[in-house]
C-alpha angles and dihedrals in degrees: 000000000000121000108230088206101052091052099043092056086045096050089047094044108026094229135091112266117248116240087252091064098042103045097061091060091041082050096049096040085048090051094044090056106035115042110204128223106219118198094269088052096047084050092046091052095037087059086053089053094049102047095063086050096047091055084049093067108017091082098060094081095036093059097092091048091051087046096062097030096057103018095243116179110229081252096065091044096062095052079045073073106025101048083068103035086056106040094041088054102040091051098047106093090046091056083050092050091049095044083056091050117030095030130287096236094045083061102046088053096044081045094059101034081060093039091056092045093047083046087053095047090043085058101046091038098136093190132036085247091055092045090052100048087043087049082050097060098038083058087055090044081055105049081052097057109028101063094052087061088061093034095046083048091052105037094040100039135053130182131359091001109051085049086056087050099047088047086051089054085049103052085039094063095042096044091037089057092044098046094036079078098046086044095048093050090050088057103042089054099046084051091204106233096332100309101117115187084359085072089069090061100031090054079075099062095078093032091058091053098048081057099053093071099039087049100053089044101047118023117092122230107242118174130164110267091240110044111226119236109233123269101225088180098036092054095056102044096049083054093047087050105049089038085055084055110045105024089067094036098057104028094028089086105051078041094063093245091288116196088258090063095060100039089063098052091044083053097056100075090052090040088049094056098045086054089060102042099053088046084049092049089043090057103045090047090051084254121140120246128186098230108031107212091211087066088067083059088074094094094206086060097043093043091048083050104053082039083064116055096069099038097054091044096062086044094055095038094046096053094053093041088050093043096047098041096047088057111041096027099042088024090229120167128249093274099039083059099045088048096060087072099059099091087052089053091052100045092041092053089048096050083050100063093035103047096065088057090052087048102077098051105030091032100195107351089090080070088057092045086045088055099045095052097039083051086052092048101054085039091061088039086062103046081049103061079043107057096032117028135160086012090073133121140168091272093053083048092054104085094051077042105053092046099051098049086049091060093038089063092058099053112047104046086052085057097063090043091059103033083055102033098103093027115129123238095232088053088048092123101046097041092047087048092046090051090051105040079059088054094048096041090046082049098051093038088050087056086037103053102023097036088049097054089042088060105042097049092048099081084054110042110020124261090274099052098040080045085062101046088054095052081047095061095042086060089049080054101041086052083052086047092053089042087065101043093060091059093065134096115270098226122070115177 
């Protein structure tokens, strides 16, 4: 491709330009076109992507401590959990579509400022129905902000580094869920002057407003180059189809099943299909959906996708299992429980940074080997609860720990590398939606489905033998998870 400004200096002067004269236009015209993410401004980013996924998780070993504060029923506990898991992932692809369109950094703004105001309602709630709606709108602060991190990574960084980047969000949302438990219990014990479980949502507050700065200084504004018209109907139905999942499946149990509870399942195929046929029918039209269906025809997209969930769904469902047997089955504290996830934390933060490195050379197969040792790892968690319940504490956890984190980490860094790897720049906002919405389905499905039969089983059974059956289940996932990951190309870049 020709240069215009190097013909343009050769046809004035007759001459051919030196390099000097040439390199500042190409810099500027670089700089003009491809916005680049420095290190402040991928920090910066990275926070915004913890936070959301902190608040995920850092609810699950305050809920006692919710239950008798506020005289919550089991009931409204659950939707203490739920109300964000749902609106957070049904959200997520519309915060991606208006970061395309509006700005990405705009959003992600607009997404903390709102994050830090719903933290600050959760904390002051004086009721469980005011803790719900509050927890509501904090999962739809979420769903703005989250998708522009993934879609700012993919849109202001290339090569190497944008592989580093996408590892280190990686790391940041896997380490962010395991220690938002060992940072809740911590809080909930200090009971910061006198506040008790306000103190897990209030901690946001200055956090928020150390962001805001960093944000507006070094994060680039990324957009798509042609801004998308809204999707009214798409909007709603996508909503409608992932509510009619996930509503039923996590409050049907401490409803007692009730008729509604089915209907809506039975309703999310047909909902489902509707959603895809009016974003089919947009596209073909030159309308604008929100989810093109031809950007499920990139194979690497549609193949990370069907890898995560799940993945995601024996993650999600892990985490509340573990935080909700070690405390009413040991009888640990807040913080012992919190701390028998540290060696997970650790190992997962070190795979993380190591399995982007391995990615280049071994492709997927770091996925296999993540499979295999995460596999390992539940599988010595649960010899563990069998041979040595109830004499168990965090330090006799730690091995099984340790090795499943390790193969978790892995695992999930490598996820994001592969779903966006032939997405184009100018869909950056869909694709990345689309690729969290799966991890947050995957999440609130995992507490859904495996919470659901833990705590159904244990009237029957007893905390340490329903415990087991659930670990049983994630290695059956994690086999489904390796399955998967064989089927896919060898070669990442």
């Amino acid at each position: 491709m020709v240069d215009v400004t190097e013909t343009t200096t050769k046809t004035m002067t007759g001459r051919e330009p030196s390099r000097a004269e040439v390199r500042p236009h190409i810099r500027r015209a670089a700089g003009a076109e491809a916005p680049v993410l420095g290190s402040l401004g991928l920090l910066t980013v990275l926070l915004g992507a913890a936070l959301p996924m902190l608040d995920f998780f850092i609810v699950n070993v305050a809920l006692p401590t919710i239950q008798r504060d506020l005289a919550a029923s089991e009931a409204m506990l659950e939707m203490v959990v739920a109300a964000y898991g749902i609106t957070y992932a049904v959200l997520l692809v519309l915060g991606g579509r208006l970061g395309d369109t509006f700005g990405r950094r705009r959003l992600f703004v607009w997404g903390l400022i709102g994050f830090g105001l719903t933290s600050l309602a959760c904390g002051i709630a004086p009721g469980p129905g005011t803790l719900v709606a509050a927890r509501a709108a904090q999962g739809a602060a979420s769903a703005l902000m989250l998708p522009q991190v993934l879609a700012t990574i993919h849109a202001a960084t290339s090569g190497d580094r944008r592989g580093k980047a996408l590892g280190l969000y990686g790391a940041t949302g896997g380490i962010s869920s395991i220690a938002g438990q060992l940072i809740g219990g911590a809080l909930v014990t200090a009971d910061l002057w006198g506040t008790g479980w306000r103190s897990i949502f209030l901690v946001n507050v200055p956090v928020v407003l150390l962001a805001l700065p960093l944000a507006l200084r070094a994060v680039p504004d990324t957009r798509a180059e042609r801004p998308a018209r809204g999707d009214l109907a798409g909007t709603v139905l996508l909503g409608a189809t992932l509510t009619s999942v996930l509503l039923p499946l996590t409050e049907g149990r401490a409803a007692g099943w009730p008729l509604w509870s089915w209907l809506t399942l039975c309703a999310a195929p047909l909902l489902g299909w509707l959603f895809y046929a009016v974003e089919a029918r947009g596209e073909r039209t030159g309308g604008s959906p929100l989810l093109p269906p031809t950007l499920l025809r990139e194979p690497s997209l549609r193949r990370g996708l069907a890898l995560g969930v799940p993945l995601f769904l024996g993650f999600g469902g892990f985490m509340f299992v573990i935080a909700v047997a070690f405390q009413t089955g040991l009888g640990l504290g807040p913080v012992a429980s919190g701390l028998a996830l540290a060696p997970m934390c650790v190992t997962f933060f070190a795979a993380s940074l190591t399995g982007p490195r391995l990615v280049p050379r071994y492709g997927s197969r770091v996925l296999v080997w993540g499979t295999l040792i995460q596999a390992a790892g539940v599988g010595l968690i649960a010899l563990t609860v069998l041979w040595r319940w109830p004499d168990l504490g965090p330090l006799g956890l730690a091995p099984g720990m340790a090795v499943a984190g390790f193969g978790q980490g892995l695992q999930v860094p490598t996820y994001f590398r592969l779903a966006l790897n032939g997405v184009p720049a100018a869909r950056a906002g869909a694709g990345s939606g689309l690729a969290v919405t799966n991890q947050q389905s995957g999440l609130a499905l995992g507490v859904a489905t495996l919470g659901s039969l833990f705590l159904t089983l244990v009237p029957q059974l007893g905390v340490r033998d329903a415990l087991l059956w659930a670990l049983a289940v994630q290695v059956a996932g994690v086999g489904v998870t390796c399955a998967l990951s064989l089927r896919l190309p060898r070669t990442v870049v």
